[in-house]
C-alpha positions as CSV (number, residue, x, y, z in Angstrom):
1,X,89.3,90.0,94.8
2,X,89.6,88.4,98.3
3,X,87.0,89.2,101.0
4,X,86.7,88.5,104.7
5,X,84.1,89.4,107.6
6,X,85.4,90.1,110.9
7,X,83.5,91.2,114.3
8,X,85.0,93.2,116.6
9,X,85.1,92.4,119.9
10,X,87.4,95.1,121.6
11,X,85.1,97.0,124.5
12,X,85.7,100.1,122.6
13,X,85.4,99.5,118.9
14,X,87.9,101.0,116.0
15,X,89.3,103.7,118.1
16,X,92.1,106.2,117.2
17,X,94.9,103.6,118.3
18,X,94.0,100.5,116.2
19,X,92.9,102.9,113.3
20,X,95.7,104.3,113.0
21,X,97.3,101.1,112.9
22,X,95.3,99.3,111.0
23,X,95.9,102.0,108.1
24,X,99.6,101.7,108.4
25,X,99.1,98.0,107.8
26,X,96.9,98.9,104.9
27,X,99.6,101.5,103.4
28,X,102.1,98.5,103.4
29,X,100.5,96.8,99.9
30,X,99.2,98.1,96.9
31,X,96.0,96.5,96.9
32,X,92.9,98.7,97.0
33,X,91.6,98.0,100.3
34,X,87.6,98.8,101.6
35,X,86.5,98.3,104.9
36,X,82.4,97.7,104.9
37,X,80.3,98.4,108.3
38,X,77.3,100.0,109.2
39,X,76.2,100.6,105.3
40,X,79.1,102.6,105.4
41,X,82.3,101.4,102.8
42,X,85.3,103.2,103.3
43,X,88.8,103.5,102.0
44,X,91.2,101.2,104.8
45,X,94.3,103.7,103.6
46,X,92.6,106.7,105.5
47,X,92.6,107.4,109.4
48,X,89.5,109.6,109.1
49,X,87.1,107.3,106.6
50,X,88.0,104.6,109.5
51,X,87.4,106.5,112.2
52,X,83.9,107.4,110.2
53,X,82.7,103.8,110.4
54,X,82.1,104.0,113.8
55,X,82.4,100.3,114.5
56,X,81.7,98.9,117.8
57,X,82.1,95.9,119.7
58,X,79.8,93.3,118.5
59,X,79.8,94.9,114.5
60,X,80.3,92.7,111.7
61,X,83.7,94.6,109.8
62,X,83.9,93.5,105.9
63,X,87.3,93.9,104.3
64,X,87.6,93.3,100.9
65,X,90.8,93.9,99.1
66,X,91.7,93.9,95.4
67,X,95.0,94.4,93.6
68,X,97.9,92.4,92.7
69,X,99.2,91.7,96.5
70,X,95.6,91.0,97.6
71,X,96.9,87.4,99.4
72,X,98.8,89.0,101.6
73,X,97.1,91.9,102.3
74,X,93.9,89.8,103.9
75,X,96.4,87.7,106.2
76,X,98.2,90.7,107.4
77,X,94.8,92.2,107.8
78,X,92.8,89.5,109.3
79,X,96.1,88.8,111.4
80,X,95.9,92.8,112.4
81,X,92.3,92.6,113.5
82,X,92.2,89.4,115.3
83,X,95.0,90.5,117.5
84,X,94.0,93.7,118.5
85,X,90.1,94.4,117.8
C-alpha cells in the first residue's frame, strides 16, 4: 500500500471539472484507490463520493492506493493533483 497527503490549493476546491478528472485518472489502474478528507474516505473511482468530500482550498487530501499497479497509480495521481488542484 502506497499513501500520499496532498493540499489543495485551487480557490475553488475539488469541483465538478477536476473530479471528474481526477476519476478518469483513477479508472486507468486497477488499484483500489481512497481519497481521505474531512473524516470523510471515499472511493477515487466515483464522481459523486468525490464531489462528497467537499475539499477546499487549504484541506489536507490523503490518497492511498493499494493493488498491484499501486506505483503508478500515486505518480499519475500526485502528478494529477499537483497540476491542477
Amino acid at each position: 500500500m502506497k499513501k500520499f497527503d496532498y493540499t489543495i490549493t485551487d480557490a475553488l476546491g475539488i469541483h465538478a471539472r477536476p473530479a471528474g478528472e481526477l476519476v478518469k485518472v483513477a479508472k486507468g489502474f486497477s488499484s483500489k484507490i481512497t481519497l481521505g478528507c474531512n473524516g470523510k474516505e471515499v472511493d477515487a473511482k466515483r464522481m459523486i463520493s468525490v464531489m462528497s468530500l467537499g475539499a477546499k482550498q487549504g484541506a489536507l487530501l490523503s490518497v492511498s492506493v493499494e493493488g498491484e499497479d499501486e506505483e503508478a497509480a500515486c505518480e499519475a495521481l500526485s502528478s494529477f493533483l499537483s497540476g491542477n488542484l
